[in-house]
DSSP file (Angstrom, degrees, kcal/mol; ACC not computed):
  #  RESIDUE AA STRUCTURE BP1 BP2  ACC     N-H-->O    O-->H-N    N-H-->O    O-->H-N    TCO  KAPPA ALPHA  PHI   PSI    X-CA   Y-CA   Z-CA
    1    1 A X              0   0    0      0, 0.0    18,-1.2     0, 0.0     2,-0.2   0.000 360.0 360.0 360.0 138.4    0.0    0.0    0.0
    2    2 A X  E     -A   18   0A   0     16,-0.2     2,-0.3    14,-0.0    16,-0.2  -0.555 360.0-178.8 -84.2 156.8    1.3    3.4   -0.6
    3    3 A X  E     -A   17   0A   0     14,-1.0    14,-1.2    -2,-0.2     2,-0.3  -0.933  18.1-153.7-166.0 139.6    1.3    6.1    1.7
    4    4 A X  E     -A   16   0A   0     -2,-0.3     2,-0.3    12,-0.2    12,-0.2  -0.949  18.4-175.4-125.5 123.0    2.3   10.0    2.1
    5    5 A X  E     -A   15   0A   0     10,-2.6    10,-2.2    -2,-0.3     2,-1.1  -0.838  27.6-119.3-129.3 166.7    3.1   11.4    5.3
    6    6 A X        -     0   0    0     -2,-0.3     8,-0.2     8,-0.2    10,-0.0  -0.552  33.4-136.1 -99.0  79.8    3.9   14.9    6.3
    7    7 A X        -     0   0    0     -2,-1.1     3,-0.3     1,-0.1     2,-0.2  -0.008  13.1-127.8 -44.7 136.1    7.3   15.1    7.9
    8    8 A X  S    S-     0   0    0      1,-0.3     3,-0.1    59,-0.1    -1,-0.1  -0.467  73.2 -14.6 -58.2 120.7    8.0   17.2   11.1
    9    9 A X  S    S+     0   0    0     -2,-0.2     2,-0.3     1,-0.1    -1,-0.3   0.942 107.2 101.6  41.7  65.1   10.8   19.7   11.5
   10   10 A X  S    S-     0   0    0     -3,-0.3    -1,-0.1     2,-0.2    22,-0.1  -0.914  80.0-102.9-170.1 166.7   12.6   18.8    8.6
   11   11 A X  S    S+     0   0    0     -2,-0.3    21,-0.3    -3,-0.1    -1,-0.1   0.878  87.0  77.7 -69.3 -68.6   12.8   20.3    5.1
   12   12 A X  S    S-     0   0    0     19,-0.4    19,-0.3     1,-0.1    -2,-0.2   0.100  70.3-140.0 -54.2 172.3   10.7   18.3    2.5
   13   13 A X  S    S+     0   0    0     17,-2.8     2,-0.3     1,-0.3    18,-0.1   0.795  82.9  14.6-116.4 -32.3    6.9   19.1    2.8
   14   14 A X        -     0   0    0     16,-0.4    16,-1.8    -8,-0.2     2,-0.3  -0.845  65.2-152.4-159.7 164.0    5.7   15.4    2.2
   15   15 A X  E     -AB   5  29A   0    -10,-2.2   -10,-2.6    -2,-0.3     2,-0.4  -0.941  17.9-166.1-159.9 115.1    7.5   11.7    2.4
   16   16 A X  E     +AB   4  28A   0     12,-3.7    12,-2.4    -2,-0.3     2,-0.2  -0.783  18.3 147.7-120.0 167.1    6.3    8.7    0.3
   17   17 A X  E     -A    3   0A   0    -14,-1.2   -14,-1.0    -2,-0.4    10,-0.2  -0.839  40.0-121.0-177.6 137.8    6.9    5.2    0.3
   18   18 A X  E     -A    2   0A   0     -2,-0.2     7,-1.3   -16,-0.2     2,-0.3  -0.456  25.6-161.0 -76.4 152.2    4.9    1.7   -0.5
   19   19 A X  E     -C   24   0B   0    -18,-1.2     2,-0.6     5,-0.2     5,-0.2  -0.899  10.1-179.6-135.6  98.9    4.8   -0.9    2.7
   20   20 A X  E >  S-C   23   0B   0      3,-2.7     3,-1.9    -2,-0.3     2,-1.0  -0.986  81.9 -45.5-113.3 117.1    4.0   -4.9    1.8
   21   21 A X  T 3  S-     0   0    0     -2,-0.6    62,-0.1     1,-0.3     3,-0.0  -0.306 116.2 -32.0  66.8 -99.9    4.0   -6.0    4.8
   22   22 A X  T 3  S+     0   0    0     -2,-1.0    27,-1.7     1,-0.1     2,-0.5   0.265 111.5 101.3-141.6  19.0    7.1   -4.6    6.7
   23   23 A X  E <   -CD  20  48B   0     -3,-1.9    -3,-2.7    25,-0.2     2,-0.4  -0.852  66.5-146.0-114.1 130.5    8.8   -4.5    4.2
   24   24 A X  E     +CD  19  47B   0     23,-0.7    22,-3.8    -2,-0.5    23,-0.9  -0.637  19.2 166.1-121.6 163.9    9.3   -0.7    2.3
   25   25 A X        +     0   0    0     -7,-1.3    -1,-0.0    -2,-0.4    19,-0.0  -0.164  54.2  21.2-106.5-172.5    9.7    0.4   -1.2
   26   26 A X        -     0   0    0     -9,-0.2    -1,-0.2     1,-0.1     2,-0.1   0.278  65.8-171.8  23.7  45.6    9.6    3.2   -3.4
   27   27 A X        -     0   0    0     14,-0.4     2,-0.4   -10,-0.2   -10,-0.3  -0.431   8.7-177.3 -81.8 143.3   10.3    5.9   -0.5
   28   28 A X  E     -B   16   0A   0    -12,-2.4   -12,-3.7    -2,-0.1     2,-0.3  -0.992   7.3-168.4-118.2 122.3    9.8    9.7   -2.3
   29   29 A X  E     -B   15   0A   0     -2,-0.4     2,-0.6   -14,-0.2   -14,-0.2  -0.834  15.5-134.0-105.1-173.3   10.3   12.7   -0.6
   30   30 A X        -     0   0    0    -16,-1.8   -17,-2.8    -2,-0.3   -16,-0.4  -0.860  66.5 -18.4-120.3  94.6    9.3   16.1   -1.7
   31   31 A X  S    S+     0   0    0     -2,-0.6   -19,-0.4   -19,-0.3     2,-0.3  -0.143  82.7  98.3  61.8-169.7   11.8   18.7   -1.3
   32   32 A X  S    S-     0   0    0    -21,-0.3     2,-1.5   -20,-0.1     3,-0.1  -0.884  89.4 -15.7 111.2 169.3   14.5   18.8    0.6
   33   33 A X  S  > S-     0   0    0      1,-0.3     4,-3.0    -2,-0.3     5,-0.2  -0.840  70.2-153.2-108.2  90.2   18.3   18.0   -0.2
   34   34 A X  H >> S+     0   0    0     -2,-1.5     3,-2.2     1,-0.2     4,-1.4   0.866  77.5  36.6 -32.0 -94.9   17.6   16.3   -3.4
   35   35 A X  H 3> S+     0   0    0      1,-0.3     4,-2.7     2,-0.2     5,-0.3   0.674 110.8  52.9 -56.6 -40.0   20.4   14.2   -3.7
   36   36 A X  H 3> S+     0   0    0      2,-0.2     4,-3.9     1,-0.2    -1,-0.3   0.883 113.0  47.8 -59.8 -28.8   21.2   13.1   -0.4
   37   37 A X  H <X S+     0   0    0     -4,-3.0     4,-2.5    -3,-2.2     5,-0.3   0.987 113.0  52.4 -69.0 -46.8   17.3   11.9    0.0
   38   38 A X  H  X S+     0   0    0     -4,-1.4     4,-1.6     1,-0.2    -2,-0.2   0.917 108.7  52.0 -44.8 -50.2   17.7   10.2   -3.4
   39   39 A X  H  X S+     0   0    0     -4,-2.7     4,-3.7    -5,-0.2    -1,-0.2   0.935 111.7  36.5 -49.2 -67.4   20.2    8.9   -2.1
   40   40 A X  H  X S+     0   0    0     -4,-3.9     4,-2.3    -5,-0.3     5,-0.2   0.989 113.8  67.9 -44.9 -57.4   18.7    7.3    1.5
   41   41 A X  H  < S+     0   0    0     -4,-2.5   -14,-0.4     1,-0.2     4,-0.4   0.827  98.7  37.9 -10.7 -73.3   16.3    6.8   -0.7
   42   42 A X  H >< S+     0   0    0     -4,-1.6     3,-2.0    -5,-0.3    -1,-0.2   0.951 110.9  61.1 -24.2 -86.2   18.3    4.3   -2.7
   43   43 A X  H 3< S+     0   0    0     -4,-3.7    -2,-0.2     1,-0.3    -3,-0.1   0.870 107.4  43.4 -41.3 -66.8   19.9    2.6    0.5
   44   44 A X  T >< S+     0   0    0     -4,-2.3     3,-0.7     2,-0.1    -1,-0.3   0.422  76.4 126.9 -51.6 -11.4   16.5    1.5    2.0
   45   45 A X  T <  S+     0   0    0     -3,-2.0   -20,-0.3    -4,-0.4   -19,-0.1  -0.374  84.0   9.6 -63.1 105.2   14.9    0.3   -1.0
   46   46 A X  T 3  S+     0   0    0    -22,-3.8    -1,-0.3     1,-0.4   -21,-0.2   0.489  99.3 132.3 113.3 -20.6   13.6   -3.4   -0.2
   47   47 A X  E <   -D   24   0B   0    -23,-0.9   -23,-0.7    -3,-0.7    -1,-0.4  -0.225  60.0-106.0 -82.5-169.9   14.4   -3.1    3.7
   48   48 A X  E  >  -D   23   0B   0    -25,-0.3     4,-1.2   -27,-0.0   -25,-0.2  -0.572  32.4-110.6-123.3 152.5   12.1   -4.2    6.8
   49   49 A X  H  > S+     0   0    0    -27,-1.7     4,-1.4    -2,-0.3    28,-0.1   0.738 119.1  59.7 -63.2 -32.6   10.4   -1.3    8.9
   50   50 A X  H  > S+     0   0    0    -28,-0.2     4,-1.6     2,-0.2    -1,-0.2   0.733 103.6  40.3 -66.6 -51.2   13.1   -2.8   11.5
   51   51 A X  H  > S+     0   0    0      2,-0.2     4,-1.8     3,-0.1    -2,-0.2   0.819 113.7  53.8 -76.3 -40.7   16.2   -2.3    9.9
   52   52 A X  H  X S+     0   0    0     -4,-1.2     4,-4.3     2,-0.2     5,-0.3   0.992 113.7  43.4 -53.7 -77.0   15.2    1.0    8.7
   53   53 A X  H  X S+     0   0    0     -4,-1.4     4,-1.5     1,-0.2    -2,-0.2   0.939 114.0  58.0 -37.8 -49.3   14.3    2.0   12.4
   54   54 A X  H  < S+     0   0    0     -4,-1.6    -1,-0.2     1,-0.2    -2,-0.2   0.985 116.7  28.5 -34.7 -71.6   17.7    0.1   13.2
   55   55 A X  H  < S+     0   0    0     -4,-1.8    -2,-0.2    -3,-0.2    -3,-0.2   0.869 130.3  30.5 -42.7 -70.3   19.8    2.3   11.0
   56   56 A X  H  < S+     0   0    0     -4,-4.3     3,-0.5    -5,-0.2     2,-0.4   0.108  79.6  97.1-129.4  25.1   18.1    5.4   11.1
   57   57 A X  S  < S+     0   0    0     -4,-1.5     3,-0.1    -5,-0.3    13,-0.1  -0.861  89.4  35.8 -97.6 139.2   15.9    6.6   14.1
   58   58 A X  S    S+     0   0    0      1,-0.5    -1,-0.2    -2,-0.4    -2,-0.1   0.129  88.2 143.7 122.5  -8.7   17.2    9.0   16.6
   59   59 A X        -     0   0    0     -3,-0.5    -1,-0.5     8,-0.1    11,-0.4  -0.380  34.7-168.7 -39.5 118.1   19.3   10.5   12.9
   60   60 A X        -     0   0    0      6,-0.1     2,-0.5    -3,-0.1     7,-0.3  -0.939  20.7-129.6-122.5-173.7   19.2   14.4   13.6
   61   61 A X    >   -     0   0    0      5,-1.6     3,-1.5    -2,-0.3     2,-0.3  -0.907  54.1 -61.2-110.3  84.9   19.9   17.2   11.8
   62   62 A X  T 3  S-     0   0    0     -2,-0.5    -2,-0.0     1,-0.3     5,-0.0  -0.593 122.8 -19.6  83.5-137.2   22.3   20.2   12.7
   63   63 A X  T 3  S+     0   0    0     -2,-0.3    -1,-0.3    -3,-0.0     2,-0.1   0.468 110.4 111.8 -89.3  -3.5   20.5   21.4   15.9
   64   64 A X  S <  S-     0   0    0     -3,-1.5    -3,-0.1     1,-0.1   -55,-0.0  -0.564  73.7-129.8 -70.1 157.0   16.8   19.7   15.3
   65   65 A X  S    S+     0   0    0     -5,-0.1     2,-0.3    -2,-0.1    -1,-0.1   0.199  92.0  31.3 -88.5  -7.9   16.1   17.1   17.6
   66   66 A X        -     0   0    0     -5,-0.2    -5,-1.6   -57,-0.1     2,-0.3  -0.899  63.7-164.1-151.5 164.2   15.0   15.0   14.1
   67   67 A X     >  -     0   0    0     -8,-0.3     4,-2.3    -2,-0.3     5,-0.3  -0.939  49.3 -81.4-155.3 166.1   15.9   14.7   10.3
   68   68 A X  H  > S+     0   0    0     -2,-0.3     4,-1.4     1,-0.2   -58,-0.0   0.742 126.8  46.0 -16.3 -55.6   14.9   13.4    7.2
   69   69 A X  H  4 S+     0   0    0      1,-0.2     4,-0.5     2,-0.2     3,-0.2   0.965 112.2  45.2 -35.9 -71.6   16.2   10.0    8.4
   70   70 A X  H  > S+     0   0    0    -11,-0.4     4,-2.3     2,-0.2    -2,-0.2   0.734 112.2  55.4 -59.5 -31.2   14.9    9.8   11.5
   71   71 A X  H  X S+     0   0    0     -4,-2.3     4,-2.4     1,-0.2    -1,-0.2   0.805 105.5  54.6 -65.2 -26.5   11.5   11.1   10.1
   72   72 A X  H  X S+     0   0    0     -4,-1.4     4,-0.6    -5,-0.3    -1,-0.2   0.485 105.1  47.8 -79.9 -16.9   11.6    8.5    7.9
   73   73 A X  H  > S+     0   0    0     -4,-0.5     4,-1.7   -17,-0.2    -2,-0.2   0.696 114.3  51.4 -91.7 -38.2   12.0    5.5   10.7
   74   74 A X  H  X S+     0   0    0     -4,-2.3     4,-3.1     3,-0.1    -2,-0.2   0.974 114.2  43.5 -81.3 -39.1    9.2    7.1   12.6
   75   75 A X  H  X S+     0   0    0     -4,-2.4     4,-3.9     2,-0.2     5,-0.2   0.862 108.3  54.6  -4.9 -84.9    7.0    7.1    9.4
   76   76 A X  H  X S+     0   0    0     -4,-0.6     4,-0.8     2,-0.2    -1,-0.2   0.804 115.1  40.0 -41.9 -68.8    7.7    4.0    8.3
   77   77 A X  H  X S+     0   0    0     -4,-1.7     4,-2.8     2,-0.2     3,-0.4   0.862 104.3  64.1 -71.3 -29.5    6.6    2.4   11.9
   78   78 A X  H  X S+     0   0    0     -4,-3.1     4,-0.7     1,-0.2    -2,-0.2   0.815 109.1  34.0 -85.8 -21.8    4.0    4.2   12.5
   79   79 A X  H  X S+     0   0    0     -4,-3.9     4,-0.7     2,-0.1    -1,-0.2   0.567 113.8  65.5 -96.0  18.3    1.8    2.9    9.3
   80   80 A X  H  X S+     0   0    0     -4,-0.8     4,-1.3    -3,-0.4    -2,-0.2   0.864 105.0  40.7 -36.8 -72.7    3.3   -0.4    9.8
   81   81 A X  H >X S+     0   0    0     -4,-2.8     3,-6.8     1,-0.2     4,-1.5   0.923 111.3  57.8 -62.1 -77.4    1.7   -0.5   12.8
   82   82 A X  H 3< S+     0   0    0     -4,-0.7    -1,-0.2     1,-0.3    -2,-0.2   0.546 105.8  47.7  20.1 -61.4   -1.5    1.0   11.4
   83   83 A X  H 3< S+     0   0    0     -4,-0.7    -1,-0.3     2,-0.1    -2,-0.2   0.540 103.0  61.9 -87.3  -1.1   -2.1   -1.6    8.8
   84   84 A X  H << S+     0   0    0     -3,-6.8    -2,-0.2    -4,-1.3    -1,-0.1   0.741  99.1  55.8 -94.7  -8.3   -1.5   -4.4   11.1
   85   85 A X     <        0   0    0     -4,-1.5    -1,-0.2     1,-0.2    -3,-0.1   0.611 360.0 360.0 -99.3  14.1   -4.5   -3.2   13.2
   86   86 A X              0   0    0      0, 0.0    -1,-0.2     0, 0.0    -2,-0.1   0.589 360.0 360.0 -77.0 360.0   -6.8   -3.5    9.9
């Protein structure tokens, strides 16, 4: 299932990505520092909500308490969890 969330403190205005299962795909975000998100982007393709979370929660940015990353591990679990109570 695809899904678009609005990341928090962070740069891009919106953050997409498919979830089959736990496992996620296709992440987009929307503005932002193009290449390095293409880049995460990339890296995650095809990983587990778990490993993602592994990796990349608690990532921040400069002096925010959060980044892209990190927004993207909280994301990630939180419609994880979400479809599993459907």
């Amino acid at each position: 299932m695809r899904y678009t969330v609005k990341p928090e403190k962070v740069c891009p205005t919106s953050l997409s990505f498919d979830l089959d299962g736990d496992v996620v795909t296709n992440v987009v975000y929307e503005g932002g520092c193009n290449g390095n998100l293409k880049a995460v982007s990339k890296l995650v393709d095809g990983m587990t909500v778990g490993r993602i979370e592994e990796l990349l929660k608690g990532n921040t940015c400069g002096k925010n308490p959060t980044s892209c990353a990190d927004q993207l591990a909280i994301a990630v679990r939180a419609k994880y969890e979400e479809s599993r109570q459907q």
